[in-house]
C-alpha positions as CSV (number, residue, x, y, z in Angstrom):
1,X,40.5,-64.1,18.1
2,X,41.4,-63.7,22.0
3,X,42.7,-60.3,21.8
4,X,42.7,-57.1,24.5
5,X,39.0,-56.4,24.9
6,X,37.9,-53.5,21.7
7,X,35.4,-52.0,20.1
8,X,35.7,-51.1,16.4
9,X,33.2,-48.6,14.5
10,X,33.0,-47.2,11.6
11,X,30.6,-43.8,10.3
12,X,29.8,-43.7,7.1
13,X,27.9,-40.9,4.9
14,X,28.5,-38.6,1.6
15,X,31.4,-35.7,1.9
16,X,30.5,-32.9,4.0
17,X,28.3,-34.5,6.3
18,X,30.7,-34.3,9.4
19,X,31.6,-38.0,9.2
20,X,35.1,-37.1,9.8
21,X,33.9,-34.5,12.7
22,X,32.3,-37.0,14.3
23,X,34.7,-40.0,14.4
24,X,37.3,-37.3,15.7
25,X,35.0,-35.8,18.0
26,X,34.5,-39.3,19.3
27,X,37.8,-40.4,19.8
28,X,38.8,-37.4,21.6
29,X,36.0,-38.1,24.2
30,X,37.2,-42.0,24.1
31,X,40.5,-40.5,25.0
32,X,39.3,-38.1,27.7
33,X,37.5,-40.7,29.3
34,X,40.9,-42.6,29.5
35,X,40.7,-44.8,26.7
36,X,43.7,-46.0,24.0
37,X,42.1,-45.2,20.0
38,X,42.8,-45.5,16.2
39,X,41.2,-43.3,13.4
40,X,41.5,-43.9,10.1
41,X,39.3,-42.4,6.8
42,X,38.8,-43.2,3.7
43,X,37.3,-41.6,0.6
44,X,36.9,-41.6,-3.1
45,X,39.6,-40.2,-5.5
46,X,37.2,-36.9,-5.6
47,X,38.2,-33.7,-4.2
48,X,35.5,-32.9,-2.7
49,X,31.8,-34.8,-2.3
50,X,31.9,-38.4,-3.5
51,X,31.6,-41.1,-0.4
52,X,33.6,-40.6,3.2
53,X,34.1,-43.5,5.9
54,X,35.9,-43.0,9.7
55,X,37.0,-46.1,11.2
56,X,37.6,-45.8,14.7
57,X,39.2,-48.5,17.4
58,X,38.5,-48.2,20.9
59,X,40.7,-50.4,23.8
60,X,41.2,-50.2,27.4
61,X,45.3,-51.0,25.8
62,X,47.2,-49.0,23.1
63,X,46.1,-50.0,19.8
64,X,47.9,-48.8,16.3
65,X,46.0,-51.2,13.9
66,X,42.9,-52.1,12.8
67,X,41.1,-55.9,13.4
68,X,39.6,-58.7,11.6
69,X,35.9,-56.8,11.6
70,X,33.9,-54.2,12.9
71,X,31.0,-54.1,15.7
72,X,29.3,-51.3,14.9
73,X,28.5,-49.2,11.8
74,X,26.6,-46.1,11.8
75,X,26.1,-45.1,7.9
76,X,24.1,-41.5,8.1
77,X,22.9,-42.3,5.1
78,X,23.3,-45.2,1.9
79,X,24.8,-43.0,-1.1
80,X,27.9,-45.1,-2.6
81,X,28.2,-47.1,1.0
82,X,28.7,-50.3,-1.5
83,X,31.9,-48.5,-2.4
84,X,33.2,-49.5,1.4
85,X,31.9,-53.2,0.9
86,X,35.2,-54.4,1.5
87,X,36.9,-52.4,3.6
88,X,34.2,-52.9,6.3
89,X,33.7,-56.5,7.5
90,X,31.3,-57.2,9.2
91,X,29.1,-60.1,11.0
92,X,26.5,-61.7,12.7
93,X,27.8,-60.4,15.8
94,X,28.0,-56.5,14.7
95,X,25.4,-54.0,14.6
96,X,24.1,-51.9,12.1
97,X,22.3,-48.0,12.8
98,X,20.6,-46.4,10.3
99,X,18.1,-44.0,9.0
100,X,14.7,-45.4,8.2
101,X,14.2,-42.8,5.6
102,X,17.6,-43.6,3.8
103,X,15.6,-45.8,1.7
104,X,16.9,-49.9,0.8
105,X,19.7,-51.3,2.7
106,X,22.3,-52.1,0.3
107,X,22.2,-56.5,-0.5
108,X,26.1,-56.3,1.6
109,X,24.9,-54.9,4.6
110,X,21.7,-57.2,4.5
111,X,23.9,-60.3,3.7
112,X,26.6,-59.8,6.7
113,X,23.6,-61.1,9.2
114,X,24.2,-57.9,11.3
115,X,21.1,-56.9,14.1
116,X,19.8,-53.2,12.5
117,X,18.7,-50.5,14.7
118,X,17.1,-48.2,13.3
119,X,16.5,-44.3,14.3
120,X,15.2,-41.3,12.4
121,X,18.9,-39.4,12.9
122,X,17.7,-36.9,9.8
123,X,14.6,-35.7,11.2
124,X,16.3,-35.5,14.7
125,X,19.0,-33.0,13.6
126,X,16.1,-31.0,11.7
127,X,14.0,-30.1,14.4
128,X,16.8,-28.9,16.3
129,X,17.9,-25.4,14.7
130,X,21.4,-26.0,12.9
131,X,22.1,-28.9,14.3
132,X,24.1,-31.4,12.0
133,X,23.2,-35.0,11.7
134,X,26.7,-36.1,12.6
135,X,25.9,-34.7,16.0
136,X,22.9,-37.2,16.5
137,X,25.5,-40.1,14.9
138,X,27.6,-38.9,17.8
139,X,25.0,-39.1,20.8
140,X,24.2,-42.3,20.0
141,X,27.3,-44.1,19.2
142,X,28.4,-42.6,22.6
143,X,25.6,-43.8,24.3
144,X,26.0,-47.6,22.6
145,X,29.4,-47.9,23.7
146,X,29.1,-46.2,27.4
147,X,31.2,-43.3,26.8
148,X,29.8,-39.9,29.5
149,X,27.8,-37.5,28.4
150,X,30.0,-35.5,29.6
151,X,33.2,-36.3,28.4
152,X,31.5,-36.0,24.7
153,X,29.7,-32.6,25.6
154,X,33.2,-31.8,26.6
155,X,35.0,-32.8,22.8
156,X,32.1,-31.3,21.2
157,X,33.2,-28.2,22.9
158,X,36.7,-28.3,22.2
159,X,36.0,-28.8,18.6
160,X,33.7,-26.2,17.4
161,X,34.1,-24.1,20.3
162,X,35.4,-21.4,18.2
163,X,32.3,-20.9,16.4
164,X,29.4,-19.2,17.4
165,X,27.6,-20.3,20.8
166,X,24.5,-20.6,18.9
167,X,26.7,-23.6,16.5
168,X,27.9,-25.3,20.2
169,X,24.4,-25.2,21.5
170,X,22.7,-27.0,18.5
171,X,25.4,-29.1,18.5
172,X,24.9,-29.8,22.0
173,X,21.5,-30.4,21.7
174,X,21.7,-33.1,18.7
175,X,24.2,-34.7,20.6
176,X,21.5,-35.6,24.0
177,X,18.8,-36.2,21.4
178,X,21.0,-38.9,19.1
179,X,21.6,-40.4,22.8
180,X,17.9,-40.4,23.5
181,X,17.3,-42.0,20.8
182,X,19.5,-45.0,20.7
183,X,18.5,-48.3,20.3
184,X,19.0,-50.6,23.3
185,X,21.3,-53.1,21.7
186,X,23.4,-55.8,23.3
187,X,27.0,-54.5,22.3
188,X,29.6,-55.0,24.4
189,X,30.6,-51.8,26.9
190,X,34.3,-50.7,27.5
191,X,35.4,-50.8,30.5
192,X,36.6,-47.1,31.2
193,X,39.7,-46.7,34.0
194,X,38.6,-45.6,37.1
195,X,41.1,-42.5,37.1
196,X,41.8,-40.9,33.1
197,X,45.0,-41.0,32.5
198,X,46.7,-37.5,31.5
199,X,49.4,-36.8,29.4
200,X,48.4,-39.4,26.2
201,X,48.9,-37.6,22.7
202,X,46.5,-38.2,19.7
203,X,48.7,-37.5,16.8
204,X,48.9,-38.8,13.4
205,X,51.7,-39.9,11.4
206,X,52.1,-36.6,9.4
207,X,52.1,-34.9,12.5
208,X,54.9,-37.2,14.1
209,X,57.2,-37.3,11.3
210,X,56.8,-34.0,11.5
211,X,57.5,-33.4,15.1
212,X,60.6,-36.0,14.8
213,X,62.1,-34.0,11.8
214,X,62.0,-30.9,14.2
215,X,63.0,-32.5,17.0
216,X,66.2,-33.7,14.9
217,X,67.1,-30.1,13.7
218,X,65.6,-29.5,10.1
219,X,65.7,-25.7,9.8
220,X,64.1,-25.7,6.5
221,X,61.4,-27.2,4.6
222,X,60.3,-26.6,1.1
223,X,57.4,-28.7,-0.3
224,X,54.3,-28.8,-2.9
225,X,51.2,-29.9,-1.7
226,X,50.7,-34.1,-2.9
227,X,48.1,-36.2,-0.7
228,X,48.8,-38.0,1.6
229,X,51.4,-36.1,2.3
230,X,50.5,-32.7,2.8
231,X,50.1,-32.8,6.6
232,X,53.3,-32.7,6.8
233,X,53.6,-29.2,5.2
234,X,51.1,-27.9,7.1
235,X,52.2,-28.4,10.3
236,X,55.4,-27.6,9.9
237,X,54.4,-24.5,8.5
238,X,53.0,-23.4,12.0
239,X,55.9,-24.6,14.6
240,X,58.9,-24.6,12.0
241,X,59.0,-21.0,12.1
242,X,58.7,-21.0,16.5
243,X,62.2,-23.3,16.4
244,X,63.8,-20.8,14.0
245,X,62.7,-22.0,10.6
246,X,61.5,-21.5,8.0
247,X,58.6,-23.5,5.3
248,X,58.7,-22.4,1.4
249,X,55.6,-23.8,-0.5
250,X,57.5,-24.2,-3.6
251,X,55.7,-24.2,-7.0
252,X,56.5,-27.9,-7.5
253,X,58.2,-31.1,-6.7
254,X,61.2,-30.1,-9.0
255,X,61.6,-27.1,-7.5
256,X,61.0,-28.4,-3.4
257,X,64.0,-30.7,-3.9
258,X,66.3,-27.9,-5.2
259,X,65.5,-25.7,-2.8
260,X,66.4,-27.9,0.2
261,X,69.4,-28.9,-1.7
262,X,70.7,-25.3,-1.8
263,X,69.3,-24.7,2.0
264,X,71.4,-28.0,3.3
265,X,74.4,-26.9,0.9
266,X,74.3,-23.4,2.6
267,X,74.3,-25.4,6.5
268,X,70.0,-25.6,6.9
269,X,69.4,-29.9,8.1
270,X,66.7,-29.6,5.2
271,X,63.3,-31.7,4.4
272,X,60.3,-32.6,1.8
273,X,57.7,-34.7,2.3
274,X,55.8,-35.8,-1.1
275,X,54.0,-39.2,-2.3
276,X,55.0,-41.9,-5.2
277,X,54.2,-39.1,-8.2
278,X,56.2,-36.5,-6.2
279,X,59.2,-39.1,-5.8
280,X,59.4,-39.8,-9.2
281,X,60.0,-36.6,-10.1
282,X,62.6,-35.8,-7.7
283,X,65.3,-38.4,-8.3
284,X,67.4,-36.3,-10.5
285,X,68.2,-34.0,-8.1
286,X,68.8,-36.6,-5.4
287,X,71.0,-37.9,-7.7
288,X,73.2,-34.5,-7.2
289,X,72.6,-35.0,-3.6
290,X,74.1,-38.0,-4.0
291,X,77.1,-36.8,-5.4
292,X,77.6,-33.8,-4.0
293,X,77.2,-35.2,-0.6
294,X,74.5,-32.8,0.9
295,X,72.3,-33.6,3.4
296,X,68.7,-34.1,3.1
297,X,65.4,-36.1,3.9
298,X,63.2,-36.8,1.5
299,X,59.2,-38.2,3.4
300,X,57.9,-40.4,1.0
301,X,54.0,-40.7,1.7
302,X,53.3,-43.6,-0.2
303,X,49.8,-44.2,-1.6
304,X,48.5,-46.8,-4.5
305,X,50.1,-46.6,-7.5
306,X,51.3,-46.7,-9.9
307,X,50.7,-43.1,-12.1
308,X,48.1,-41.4,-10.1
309,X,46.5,-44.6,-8.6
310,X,44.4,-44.1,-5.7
311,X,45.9,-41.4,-4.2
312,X,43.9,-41.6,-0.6
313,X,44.5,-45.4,0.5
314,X,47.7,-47.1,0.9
315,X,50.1,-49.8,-0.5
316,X,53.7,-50.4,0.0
317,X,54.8,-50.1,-3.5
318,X,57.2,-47.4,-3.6
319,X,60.7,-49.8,-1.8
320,X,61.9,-50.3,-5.7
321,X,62.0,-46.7,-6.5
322,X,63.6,-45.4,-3.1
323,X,66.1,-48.2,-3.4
324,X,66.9,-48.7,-7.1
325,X,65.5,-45.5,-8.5
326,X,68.5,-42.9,-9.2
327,X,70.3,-43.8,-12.2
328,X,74.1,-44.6,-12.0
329,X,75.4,-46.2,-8.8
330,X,74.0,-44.0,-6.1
331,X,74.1,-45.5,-1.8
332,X,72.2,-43.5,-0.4
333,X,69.3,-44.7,3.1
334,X,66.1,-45.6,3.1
335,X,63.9,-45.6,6.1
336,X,60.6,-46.9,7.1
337,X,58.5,-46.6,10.4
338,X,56.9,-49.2,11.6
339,X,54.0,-47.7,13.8
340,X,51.7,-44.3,14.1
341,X,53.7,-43.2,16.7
342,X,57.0,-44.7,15.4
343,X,57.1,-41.9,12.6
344,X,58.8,-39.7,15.7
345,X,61.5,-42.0,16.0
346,X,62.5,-42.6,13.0
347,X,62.2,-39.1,11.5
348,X,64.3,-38.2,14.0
349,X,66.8,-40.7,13.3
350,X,66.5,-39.6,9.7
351,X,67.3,-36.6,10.0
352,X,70.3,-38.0,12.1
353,X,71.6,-40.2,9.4
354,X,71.3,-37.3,7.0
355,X,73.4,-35.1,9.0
356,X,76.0,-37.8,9.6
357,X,76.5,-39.2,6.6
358,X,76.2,-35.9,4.7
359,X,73.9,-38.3,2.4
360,X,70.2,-38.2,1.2
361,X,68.3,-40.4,3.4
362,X,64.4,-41.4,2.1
363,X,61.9,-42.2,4.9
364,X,59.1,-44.2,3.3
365,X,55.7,-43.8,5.4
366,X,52.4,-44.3,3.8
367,X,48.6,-43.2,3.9
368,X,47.5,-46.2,6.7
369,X,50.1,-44.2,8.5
370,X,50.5,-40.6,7.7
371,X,47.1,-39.9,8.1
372,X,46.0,-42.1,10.6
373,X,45.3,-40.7,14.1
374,X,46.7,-42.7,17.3
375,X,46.2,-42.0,21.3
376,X,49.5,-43.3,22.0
377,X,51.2,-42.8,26.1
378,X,54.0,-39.9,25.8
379,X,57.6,-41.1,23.8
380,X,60.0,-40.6,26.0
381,X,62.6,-38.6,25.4
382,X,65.0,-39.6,22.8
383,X,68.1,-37.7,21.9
384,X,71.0,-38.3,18.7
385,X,74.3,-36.7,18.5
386,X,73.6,-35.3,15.6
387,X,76.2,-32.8,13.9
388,X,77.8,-32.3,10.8
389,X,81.6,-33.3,10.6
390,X,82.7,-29.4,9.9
391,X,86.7,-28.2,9.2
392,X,87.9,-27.5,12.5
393,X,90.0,-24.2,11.3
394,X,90.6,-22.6,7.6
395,X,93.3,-24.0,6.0
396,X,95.1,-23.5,2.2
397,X,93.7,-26.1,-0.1
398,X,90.7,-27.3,1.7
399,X,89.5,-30.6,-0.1
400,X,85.9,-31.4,0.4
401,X,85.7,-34.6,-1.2
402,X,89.3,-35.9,0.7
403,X,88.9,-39.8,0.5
404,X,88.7,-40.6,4.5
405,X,88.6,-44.2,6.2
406,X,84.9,-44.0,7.2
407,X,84.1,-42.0,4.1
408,X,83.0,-38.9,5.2
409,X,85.1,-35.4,5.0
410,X,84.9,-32.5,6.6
411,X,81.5,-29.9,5.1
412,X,82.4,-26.3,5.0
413,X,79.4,-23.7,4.6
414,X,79.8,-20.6,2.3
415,X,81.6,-18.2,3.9
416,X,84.2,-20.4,5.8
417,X,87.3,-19.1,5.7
418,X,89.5,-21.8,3.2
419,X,86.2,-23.6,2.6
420,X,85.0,-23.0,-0.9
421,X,84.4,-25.9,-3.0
422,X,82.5,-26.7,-6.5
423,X,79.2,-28.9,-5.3
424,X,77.9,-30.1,-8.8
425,X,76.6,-33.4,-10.1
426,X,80.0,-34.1,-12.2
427,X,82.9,-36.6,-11.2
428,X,84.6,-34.6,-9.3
429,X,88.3,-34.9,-7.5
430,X,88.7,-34.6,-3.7
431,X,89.1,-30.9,-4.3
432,X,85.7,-31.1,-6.0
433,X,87.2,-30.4,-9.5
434,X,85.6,-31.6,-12.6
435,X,87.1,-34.8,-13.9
436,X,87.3,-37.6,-16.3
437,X,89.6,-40.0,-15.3
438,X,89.0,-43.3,-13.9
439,X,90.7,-43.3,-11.2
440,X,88.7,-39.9,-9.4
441,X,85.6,-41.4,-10.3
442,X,86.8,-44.8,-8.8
443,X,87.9,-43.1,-6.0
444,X,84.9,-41.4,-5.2
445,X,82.4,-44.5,-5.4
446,X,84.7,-45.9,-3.1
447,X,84.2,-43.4,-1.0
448,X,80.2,-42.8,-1.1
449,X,79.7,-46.3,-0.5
450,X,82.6,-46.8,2.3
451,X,80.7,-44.3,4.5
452,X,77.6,-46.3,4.3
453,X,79.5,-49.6,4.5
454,X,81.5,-48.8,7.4
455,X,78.8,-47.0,9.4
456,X,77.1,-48.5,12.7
457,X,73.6,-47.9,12.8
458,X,73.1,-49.6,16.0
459,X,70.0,-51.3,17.3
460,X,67.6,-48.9,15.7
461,X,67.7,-50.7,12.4
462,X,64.9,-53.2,13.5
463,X,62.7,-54.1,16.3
464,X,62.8,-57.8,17.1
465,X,60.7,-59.7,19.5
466,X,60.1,-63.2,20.6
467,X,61.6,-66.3,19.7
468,X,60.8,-69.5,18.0
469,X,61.4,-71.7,14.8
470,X,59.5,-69.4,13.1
471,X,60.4,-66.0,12.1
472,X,57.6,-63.2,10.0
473,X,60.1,-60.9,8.7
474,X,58.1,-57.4,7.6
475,X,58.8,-53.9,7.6
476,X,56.5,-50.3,7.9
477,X,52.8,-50.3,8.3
478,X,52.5,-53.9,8.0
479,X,54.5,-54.6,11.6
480,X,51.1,-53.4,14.1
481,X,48.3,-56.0,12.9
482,X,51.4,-58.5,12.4
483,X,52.2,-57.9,16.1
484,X,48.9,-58.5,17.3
485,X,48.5,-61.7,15.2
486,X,51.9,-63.0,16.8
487,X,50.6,-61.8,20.3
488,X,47.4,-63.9,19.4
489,X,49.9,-67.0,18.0
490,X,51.7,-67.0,21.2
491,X,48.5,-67.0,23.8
492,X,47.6,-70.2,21.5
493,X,51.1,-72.0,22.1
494,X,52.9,-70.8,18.6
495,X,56.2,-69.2,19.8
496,X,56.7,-66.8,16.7
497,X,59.8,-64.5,16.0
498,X,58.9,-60.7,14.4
499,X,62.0,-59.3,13.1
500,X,60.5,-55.4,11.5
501,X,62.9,-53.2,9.8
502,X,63.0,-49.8,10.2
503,X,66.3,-49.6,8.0
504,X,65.7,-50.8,3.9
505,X,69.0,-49.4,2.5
506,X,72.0,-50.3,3.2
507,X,71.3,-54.0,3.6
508,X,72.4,-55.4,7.2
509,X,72.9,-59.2,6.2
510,X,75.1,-59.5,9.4
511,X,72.6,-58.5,11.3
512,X,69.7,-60.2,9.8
513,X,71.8,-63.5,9.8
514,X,71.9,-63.0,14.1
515,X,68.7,-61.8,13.9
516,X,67.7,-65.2,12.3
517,X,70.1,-67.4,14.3
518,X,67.8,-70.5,15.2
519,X,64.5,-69.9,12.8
520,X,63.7,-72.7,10.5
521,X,61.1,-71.0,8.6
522,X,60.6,-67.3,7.3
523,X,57.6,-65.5,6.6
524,X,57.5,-62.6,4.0
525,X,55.2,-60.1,5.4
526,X,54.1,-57.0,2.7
527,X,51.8,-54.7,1.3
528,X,52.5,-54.6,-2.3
529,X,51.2,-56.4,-5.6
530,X,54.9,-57.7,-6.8
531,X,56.7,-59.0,-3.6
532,X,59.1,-56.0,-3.9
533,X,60.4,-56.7,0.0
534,X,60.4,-60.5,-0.7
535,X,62.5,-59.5,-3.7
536,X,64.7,-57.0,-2.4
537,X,65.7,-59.5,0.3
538,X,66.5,-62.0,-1.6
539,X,68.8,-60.4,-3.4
540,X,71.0,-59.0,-0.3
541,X,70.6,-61.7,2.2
542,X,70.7,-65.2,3.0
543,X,66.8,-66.3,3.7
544,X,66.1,-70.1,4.7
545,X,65.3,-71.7,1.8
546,X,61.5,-72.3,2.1
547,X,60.9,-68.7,3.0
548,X,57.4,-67.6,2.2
549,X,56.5,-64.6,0.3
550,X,53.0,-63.2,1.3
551,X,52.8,-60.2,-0.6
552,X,49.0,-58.3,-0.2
553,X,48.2,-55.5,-3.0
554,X,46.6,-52.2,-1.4
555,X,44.1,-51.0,-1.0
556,X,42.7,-53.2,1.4
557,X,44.8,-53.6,4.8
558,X,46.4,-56.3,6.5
559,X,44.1,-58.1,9.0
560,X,45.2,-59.9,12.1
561,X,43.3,-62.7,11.1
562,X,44.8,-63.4,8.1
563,X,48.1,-63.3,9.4
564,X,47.3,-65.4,12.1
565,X,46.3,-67.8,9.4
566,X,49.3,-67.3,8.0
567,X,51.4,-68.2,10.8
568,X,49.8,-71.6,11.8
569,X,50.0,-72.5,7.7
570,X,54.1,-72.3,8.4
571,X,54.9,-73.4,11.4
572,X,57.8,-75.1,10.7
573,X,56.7,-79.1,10.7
């Protein structure tokens, strides 16, 4: 495929060995050196040990996906590489390093046709005192690719500088000597910008999400550790507290949800972030959310289910329980990036929604997202009017639950003067009251449904791009590799629409009707074993009839390549 000139690599070895280190360490001297990046990892269901991969992409342009294969991997060593078979494609074009003493090259590195190089990285790092063999990896993956010296002596620095100079120096050291030592292959060379740019950010999704919840206003944060979600926790737990905040670790997921339910009751914008399992056992208490009307977001992490699953790779598989999943008939939003850096946004706007519509709004990342790491140009600066709609002044027989035009009523806090009011899970009146009779309950369906149904949520819902007969209609961490198939589509000829949605629940089918004004043929694009996009938009819009689902079950991601293929298999006839 004619894409932007890249490079993709991937380090392989067993837990502990500084794979991770490494691949990090590289991409922050890729960056320094005033290059664009992706990191991603993956490892075995094991706590700790067991089999570790980084998979890095390097490009003279911003890239937020991985490709169709890889052109160089580096495995330290062969235990349980086989385990990565086929999440690392590779060819007759890519290159292999490896240790001669690792012993036999597994038969599916043999059988991809790849050149080998071959260098003694293991007794390198031993003869230099407390070096690590990750450090050699380094040098001469640096030294393959045409990254300086000095701008990897410089990461290097940056991340273990806090250790002892004797650490730094080895490190150092292994670093020249893995250079030294690298095989003189015939892999293509970025080309690196004259002048580094400054001013890039390498963040993951965890970290944005997080950043774009603060940046909305969340105050308070309560949360139990879950991968892939933890992240989140922990950085909030360092700058929450600078912006006035405050981070409880609760002692479960039960508990987390309650918690920010009484904080957002009490006037806190509130947040947890969890994964599928954690979900699950929240929805009760959104449910009171729900019908109390309080405020909160809810990061949904999502990883392979279901049960346990594989709790470190990805799948989009949790859009049935973040739209169907609270029993009785409960609107509430769902929200989905669509990018690394898009997690900003759209936290943001979360949090916004939350705050507006005095609802629960669930943001629906996932582990290609939250835990990959991006070098992405600075977001600009995006502000929303966020506020909640208060009582302007005390006044005798202040009804919280008063049935309005757009739906939503004024939220007192405890301690307004006139405002107290009953916030339980019960039919209530507009006074808040417990009740049994129809016509309350009626009334206040109506009136948690009007505020979502009447709402504008403006152009943020989706991103669409392009033109054409043909339309690939997708949503989250499926959008990047789709856009760079459709970039690819379009140098060939193909005009192709993307239409991405960054808004699940409510449905928009006015909007996705414009949105589809012209297409003859629709493309399904998801990451899930049952089609649950395919079949959640069948059931609330109006899809051209020979719409095709392609539904793709983690863990594996998306290529480019095969939704290129994809593409010129439905271009309309």
């Amino acid at each position: 495929m004619n894409r932007p000139a890249s490079l993709s690599i991937a380090l392989t070895g067993s837990g502990g060995a500084g794979v991770m280190t490494a691949g990090q360490t590289l991409l922050d001297a890729a960056t320094s050196s005033g290059l664009y990046g992706l990191m991603t990892r993956s490892t075995g269901p094991q706590i700790r040990g067991g089999e570790a991969a980084a998979m890095i992409r390097l490009s003279s342009h911003p890239v937020q996906s991985h490709g169709d294969r890889f052109d160089i991997l580096l495995a330290l060593d062969f235990d349980n590489v086989e385990r990565f078979a086929e999440e690392l494609p590779l060819d007759s074009e890519s290159l292999i390093v490896a240790d001669p003493a690792a012993g036999e090259m597994p038969a599916f590195l043999k059988a991809s046709g790849a050149a080998i190089g071959l260098v003694p990285m293991a007794q390198l790092a031993k003869s230099i005192a407390g070096s690590r063999i990750s450090m050699v990896a380094l040098g001469i993956l640096a030294r393959i690719i045409g990254l300086p010296e000095s701008a990897v002596i410089a990461a290097v620095a940056e991340s273990i500088g806090r250790k002892k100079p004797e650490a730094l120096a080895a490190s150092e050291k292994a670093v020249m000597a893995g250079s030294a030592a690298a095989p003189e292959v015939n892999v293509p060379k970025l080309a690196l910008p004259h002048t580094p740019r400054a001013g890039r950010w390498s963040i993951t999704g965890n970290e944005a999400a997080a950043f774009g919840a603060l940046k909305g206003g969340v105050k308070f944060v309560a949360g139990y550790p879950i991968t892939p979600a933890t992240e989140i926790l922990e950085w909030m737990a360092a700058a929450l507290p600078q912006c006035g905040g405050v981070l409880v670790q609760a002692e479960d997921e039960l508990a987390s949800i309650n918690m920010i339910i009484g904080a957002s009751f009490g006037g806190a914008p509130s947040l947890t972030a969890t994964a599928g399992p954690g979900l699950s056992l929240m929805t009760e208490a959104i449910g009171l959310a729900v019908a109390s009307e309080i405020p909160l977001v809810i990061v949904d992490v999502m990883r392979s289910g279901p049960s346990t699953g594989i709790a470190t790779k990805s799948e989009q598989s949790d859009l049935n329980i973040a739209v169907y999943g609270l029993h009785g008939d409960a609107p509430h939003v769902v929200t989905a990036p669509l990018s690394v850096a898009d997690c900003l946004l759209t936290a943001q706007w979360s949090v916004h929604l939350a705050e507006t519509l005095q609802t629960p709004v669930i943001m629906l990342s996932d582990q290609s997202l939250g835990q990959a790491r991006v070098v992405i140009d600075r977001p600009g600066d995006l502000a929303f009017a966020t506020q909640r709609l208060a009582p302007e002044a005390a006044s005798v027989g202040y009804a919280r639950y008063a049935t309005t035009e757009s739906g939503i009523s004024a939220m007192s806090v405890p301690g307004f003067p006139g405002g107290q009011y009953t916030a339980d899970g019960l039919t209530h009146n507009a006074r808040g009251t417990p009740t049994s009779q129809a016509k309350d309950h009626v009334a206040q369906l109506d009136k948690r449904q009007r505020k979502l149904d009447s709402f504008d949520f403006g152009a943020h819902w989706a991103e669409i791009d392009g033109e054409g007969e043909l339309a690939v209609l997708t949503w989250g961490s499926s959008t990047e590799p789709l856009r760079e198939a459709i970039a690819e589509a379009r140098a060939g000829g193909t005009d192709v629409k993307l239409i991405a949605l960054r808004l699940i629940a409510p449905a928009q089918p006015g909007r996705l009707t414009a949105a589809l004004a012209g297409v003859k043929r629709v493309i399904v694009l998801e990451q899930s074993h049952s089609g649950q996009f395919w079949r959640y938009l069948r059931a609330h819009y109006d899809l051209p009839k020979d719409a095709i689902p392609i539904h793709c079950p983690g863990p594996l991601p998306i290529r480019p390549g095969e939704i290129l293929t994809y593409i010129q298999q439905g271009v309309p006839a």
